[in-house]
N, C-alpha and C positions, 0 to 999 in steps of 0.2 A: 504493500500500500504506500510505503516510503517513496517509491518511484512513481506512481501511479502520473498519469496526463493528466486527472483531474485534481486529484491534489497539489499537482503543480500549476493549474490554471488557478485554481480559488489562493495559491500562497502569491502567484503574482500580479494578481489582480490586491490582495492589500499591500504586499510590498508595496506598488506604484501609488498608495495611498488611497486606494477606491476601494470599494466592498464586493462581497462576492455573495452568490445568492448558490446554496446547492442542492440539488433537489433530488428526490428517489431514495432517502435514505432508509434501511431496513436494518432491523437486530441490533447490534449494538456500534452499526458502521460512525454513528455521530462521534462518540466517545473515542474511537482510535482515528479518526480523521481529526479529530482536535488535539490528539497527540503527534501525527504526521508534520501538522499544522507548526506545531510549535517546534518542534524539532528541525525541521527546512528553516521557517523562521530567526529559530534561534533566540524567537522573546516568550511572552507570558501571554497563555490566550485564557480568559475568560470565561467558560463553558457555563453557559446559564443556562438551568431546566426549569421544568414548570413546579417539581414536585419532589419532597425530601429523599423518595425512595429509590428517584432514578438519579440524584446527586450520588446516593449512596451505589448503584447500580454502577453509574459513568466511574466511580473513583476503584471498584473492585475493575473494571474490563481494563481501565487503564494501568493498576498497578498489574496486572493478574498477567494478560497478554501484549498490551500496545509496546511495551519498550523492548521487550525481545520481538515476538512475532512479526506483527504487523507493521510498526513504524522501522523496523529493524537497528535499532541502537539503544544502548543504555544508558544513556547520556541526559534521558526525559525526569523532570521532576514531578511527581503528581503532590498535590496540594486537596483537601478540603476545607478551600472556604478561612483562610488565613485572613480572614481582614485588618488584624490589629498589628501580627507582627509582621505585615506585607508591608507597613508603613513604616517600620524598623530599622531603618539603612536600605528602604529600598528592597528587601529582600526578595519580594515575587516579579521584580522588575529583571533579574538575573540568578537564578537558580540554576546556573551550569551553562556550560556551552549548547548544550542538548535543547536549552528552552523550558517549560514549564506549564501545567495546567493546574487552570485553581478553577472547581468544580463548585458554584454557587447557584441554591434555586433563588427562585426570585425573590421570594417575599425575603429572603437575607439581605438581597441587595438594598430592599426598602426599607431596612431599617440602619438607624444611624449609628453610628460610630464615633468614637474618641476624635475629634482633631488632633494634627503632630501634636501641638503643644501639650495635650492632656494626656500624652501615653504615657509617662513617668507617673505618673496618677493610677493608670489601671495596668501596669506588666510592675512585674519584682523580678530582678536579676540575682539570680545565684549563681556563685562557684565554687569547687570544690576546692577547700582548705579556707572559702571566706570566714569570717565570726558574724553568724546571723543569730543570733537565740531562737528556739524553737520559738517561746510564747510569741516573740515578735512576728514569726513567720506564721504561725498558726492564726495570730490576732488580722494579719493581712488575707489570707485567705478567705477568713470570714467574713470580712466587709468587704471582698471581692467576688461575694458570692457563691463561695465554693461551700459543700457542706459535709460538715464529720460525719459519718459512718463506720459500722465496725470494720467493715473490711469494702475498699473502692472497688466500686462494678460500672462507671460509667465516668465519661466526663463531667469533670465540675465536681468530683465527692476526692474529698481529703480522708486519712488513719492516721493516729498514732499510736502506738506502743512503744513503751521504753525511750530507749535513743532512736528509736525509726519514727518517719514520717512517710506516709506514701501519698502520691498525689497521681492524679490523673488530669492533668492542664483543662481546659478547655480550646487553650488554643497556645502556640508560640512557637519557638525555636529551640535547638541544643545544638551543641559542640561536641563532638566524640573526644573522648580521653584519646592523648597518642594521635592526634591530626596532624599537629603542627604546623600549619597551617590556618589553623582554627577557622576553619569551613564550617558553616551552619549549615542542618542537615533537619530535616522532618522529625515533629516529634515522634519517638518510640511507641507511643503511647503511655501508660502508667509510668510512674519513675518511683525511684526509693532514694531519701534521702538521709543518710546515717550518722549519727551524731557522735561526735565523741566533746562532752561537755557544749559550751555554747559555738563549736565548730565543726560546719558541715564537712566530715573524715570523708565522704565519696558521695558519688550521684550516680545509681544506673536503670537505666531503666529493665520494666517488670515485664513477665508474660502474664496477658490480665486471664489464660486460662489456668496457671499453675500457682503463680503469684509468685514463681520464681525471680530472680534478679538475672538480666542478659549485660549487655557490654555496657560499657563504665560512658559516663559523660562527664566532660570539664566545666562546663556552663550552659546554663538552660534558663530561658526569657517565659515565666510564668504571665501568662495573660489572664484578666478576671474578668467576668460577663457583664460587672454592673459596675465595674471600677470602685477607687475606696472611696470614694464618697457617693456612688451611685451613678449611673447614664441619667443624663440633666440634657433638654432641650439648649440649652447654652453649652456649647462647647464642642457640642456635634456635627457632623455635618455625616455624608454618605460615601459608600462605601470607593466610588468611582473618583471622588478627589483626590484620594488617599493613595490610591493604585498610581502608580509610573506612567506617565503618559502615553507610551509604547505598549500598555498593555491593549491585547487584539481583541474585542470581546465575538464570542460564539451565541446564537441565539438558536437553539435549539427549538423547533417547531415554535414557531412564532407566534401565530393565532391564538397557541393552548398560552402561552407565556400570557399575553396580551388580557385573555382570561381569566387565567387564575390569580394575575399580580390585581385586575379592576375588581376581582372577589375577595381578593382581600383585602384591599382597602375601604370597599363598601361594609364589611363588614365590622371594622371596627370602631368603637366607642368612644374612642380620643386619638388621633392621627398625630398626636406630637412626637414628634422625631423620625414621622413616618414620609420618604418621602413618594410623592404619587405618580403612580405608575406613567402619564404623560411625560410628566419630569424624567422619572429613569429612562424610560426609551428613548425619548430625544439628548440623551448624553449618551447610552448604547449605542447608536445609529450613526450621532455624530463626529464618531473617528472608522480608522479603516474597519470594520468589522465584516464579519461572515455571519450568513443564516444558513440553517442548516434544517429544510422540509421534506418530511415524507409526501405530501398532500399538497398541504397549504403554496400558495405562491410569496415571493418576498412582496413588500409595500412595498420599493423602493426602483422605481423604473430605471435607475441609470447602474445597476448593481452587474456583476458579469453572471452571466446564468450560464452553472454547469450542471450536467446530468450525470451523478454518480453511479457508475458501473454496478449498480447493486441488483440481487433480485432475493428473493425470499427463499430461506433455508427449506427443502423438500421433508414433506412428512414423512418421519421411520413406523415400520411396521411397529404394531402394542407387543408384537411377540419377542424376544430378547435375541433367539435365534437368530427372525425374519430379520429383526433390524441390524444385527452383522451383516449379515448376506448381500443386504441392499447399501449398507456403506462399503462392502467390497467392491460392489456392483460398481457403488459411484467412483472409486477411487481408481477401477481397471480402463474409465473411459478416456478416451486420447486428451491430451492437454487439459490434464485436472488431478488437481495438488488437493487432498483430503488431509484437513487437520482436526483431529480432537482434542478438544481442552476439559482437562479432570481435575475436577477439584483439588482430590489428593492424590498421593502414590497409592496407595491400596488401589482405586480406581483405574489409575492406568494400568497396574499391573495385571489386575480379572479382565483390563479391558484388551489387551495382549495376547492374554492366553485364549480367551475368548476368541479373537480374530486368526489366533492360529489354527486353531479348534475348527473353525466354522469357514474359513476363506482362508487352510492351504497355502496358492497357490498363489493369493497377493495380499497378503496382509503386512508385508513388508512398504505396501505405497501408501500403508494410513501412517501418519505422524501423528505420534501419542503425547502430548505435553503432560505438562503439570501448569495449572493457574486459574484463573477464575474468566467467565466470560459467560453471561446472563442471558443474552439470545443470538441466534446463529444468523449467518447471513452465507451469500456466495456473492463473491468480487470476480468481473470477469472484465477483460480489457485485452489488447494485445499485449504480447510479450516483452517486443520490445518497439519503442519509436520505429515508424518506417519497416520494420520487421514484416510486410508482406501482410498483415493485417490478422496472423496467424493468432487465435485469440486462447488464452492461458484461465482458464478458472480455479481460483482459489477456494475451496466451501470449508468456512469454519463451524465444528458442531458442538455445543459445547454437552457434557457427557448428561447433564440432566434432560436434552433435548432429547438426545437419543435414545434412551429409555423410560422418558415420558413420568420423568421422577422430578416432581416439581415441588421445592421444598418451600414456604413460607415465611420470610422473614418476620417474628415478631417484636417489634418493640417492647422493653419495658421498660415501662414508665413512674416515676415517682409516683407516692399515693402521701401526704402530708396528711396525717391525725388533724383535724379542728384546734385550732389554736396554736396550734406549730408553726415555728417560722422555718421549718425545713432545712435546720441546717445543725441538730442537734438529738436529731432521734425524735422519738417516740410514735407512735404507731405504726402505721407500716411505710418507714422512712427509707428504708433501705428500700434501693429497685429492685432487690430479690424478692420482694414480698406481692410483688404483680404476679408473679409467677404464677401464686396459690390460688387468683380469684377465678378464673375456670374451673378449678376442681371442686367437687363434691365428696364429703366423706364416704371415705371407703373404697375412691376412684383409688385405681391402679396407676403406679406412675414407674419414672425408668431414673433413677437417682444417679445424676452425673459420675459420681464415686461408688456410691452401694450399688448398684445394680438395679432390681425390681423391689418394690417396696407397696405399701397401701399406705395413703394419703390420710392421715388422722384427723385434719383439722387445725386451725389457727387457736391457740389460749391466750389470753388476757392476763399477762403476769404484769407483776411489780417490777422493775429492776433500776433501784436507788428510789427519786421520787418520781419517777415519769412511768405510767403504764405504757404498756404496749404487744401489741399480738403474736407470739412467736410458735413456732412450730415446733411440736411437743412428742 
């Protein structure tokens, strides 16, 4: 896709400063075309969606496949939605020679943010061997919005014990320990901060499934949601000032955008620090930008309209067998590159043995990855420029398509006790406790660690002087 004519048409239509309109996009073609983008580029594009889930979607295809596969370089930064520490030193203005994607829906963009001047306000810089006192740090976290729980399950919840503090940022930057260079780098996720008396001894970051500790960092730029004295109409402004002026913004299906940014602003109660949706597009619009439509046509008549090589990933047989047979099928036919993307190793490995098992005699022309990639598509174009017109299709399938195993991603979501300010326990404050409200006593359930178990029920215990509901 790196090489692609039409990629290259929509990167030099905003090189020369104009916009580019692309149309026919299918599967998750928008998300690695906005990594192509950026990488040819070489700056930061903007990838706006209509809806939290395909933000979340766009950022797994791009971490998962775009920087090996498809864009074919390593060199791409994927971002979700850094607004505070993008305004840093500039930082989502140059994330590498490779370029960079920061993956925001909309209604993020409509809300405000810190001006430079007030970021010293809402980020705390730490680094390992500074002298921060916990209580100091812990006192900032709290009126930056972040809230204690026994153990951090999501962004925005802080732990202590002992000399440990663990945090899970909401947003910022770290430095790898041994850079040398002190290259800011995405955060890890969770971090551990460890104490020896009122000096932070190391920082590294957590696996938030084990809650083990992985590689070490030398400094990391805590960011807070409400800053310490609170996000104030005065002082804010949006997110598009704040961004480098070279950044390319992506408008992912336009109309739905147009949509869901004019629904939510009708629907709320006080628009302060909100800004409207009019407003945000005509600063979207108003520098080089690309749109990027399955359907919908771009608004913009003078825009270079390209038609992406795409067409829709073909239905596999329900039967596991049929549907080997028929990706053999697809992968034995002339000028056609079959890839599958497996979530995990266990998966590509049954998916191997499976292909040898069942298609012999070419299961060596399916390319079996490992990474994440939410819906398939086929890219077909010619091979090469001038190349006779001799045309090459690429079908990407990712391994839940194929088997027709479609898993649901659930949110969970804080549940604040009546009179809680959610940031100190008591009832079901922890985002583990969403977990229980589908269940029914007596339901069966599959215990991340134990195995199979029967679901008791929530109790109503004491612990200190705050009630609250725990699992018994």
């Amino acid at each position: 896709m790196g090489g692609s004519a039409a990629v290259a048409a929509v990167v030099e239509a905003v090189a020369q400063g104009g916009s580019a309109a692309a149309s026919g996009t299918r599967g998750s073609v928008a998300a690695l075309v906005a990594g192509a983008v950026a990488q040819q580029l070489g700056k930061t594009v903007l990838m706006v969606v209509a809806h939290l889930d395909e933000a979340d979607d766009a950022l797994d295809d791009l971490e998962g496949l775009a920087a090996e596969v498809a864009v074919g370089t390593r060199g791409l930064s994927v971002e979700r939605f850094p607004a505070l520490e993008a305004a840093v030193g500039g930082a989502a203005g140059g994330r590498g020679a490779g370029g960079a994607v920061v993956v925001a829906p909309v209604q993020a963009l409509m809300q405000g943010v810190p001006e430079v001047g007030r970021l010293e306000e809402v980020s705390l810089v730490v680094e390992a061997g500074q002298r921060l006192a916990p209580g100091r740090l812990l006192d900032w976290l709290d009126r930056a919005g972040y809230g204690r729980q026994d153990a951090v399950e999501g962004p925005g919840d802080f732990a202590t014990r002992g000399g440990i503090v663990d945090v899970w940022p909401m947003a910022g930057e770290a430095v790898e320990a041994g850079s040398g260079r002190g290259e800011t780098v995405g955060l890890p996720g969770p971090m551990r901060l460890d104490y020896f008396g009122d000096e932070v001894e190391s920082i590294r970051g957590v696996d938030p499934e084990t809650m083990g500790s992985l590689g070490g960092l030398s400094r990391v730029v805590l960011v807070g949601g409400n800053g310490a004295g609170g996000l104030r109409d005065e002082g804010t402004t949006d997110l598009l000032s704040v961004l480098p002026g070279d950044v390319v913004p992506m408008l992912c299906e336009t109309l739905e955008l147009s949509e869901q940014a004019r629904g939510y602003f009708e629907r709320l109660t006080w628009s302060g620090g909100i800004v409207p949706p009019r407003d945000l597009f005509k600063k979207l619009t108003g520098r080089p930008h690309v749109e990027v439509n399955g359907y919908s046509q771009s608004s913009h008549a003078e825009a270079t309209r390209v038609e992406l090589p795409v067409s829709a990933l073909p239905s596999f047989d329900r039967d596991a067998k049929g549907a080997i047979r028929e990706l053999g099928e697809l992968a034995a036919e002339a000028q056609t590159e079959v890839t599958v993307v497996c979530g995990k190793p266990a998966e590509r490995d049954r998916l191997i043995e499976l292909l040898i098992e069942h298609v012999p005699e070419g299961w060596r022309a399916v390319d079996v990855v490992v990474g994440r990639l939410h819906r398939g598509f086929v890219w077909t174009e010619p091979a090469e420029a001038g190349g006779g017109g001799q045309e090459v299709s690429r079908v990407y399938v990712p391994h839940h398509e194929l088997f027709h195993r479609y898993a649901t991603r659930r949110r969970v979501r804080k549940i604040v006790a009546p009179g809680s300010s959610g940031s100190g326990g008591g009832g079901l404050a922890s985002g583990g406790g969403d977990a229980f409200l589908d269940l029914d006593v007596g339901d069966y359930v599959v215990h991340v660690d134990h195995g199979i178990a029967k679901f008791p029920g929530l109790k109503t215990m004491s612990r200190g002087a705050k009630k609250g509901e725990y699992l018994t």
